[in-house]
C-alpha positions in Angstrom: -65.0 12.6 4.2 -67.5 11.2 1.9 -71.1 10.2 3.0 -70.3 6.4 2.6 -67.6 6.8 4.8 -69.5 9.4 7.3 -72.1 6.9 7.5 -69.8 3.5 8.3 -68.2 5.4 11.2 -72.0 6.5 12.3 -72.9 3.2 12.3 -71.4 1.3 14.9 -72.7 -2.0 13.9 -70.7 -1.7 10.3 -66.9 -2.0 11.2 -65.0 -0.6 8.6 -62.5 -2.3 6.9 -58.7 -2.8 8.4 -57.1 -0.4 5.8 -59.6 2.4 7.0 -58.5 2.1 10.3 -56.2 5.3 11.0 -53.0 4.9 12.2 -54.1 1.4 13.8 -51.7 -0.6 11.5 -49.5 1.7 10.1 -45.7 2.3 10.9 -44.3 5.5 12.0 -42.5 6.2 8.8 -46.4 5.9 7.0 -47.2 9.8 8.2 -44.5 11.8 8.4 -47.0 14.9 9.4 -46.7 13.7 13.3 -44.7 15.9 14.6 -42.1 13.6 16.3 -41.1 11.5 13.3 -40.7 14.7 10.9 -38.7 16.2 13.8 -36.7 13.0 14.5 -36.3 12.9 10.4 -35.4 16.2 10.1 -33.1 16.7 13.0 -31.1 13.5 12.7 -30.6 14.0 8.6 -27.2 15.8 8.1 -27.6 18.7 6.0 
């Protein structure tokens, strides 16, 4: 994490912007590292 971005989420008063939010507004298929959509993806795909 860069310092600009350190210091927006140390300052409370300076709400970052929507697409920094993690995970807030995303869909499942967005990260595939949480563990139960790789194993759901992985599991269910014939192989």
């Amino acid at each position: 994490m860069s310092d600009a971005d350190q210091k927006t989420y140390d300052n409370p008063s300076n709400t970052p912007p929507p697409e920094e939010l993690p995970y807030a507004d995303m869909e499942p298929e967005e990260f595939p590292d949480d563990p139960d959509v790789a194993g759901a993806t992985e599991s269910g795909t014939p192989g």
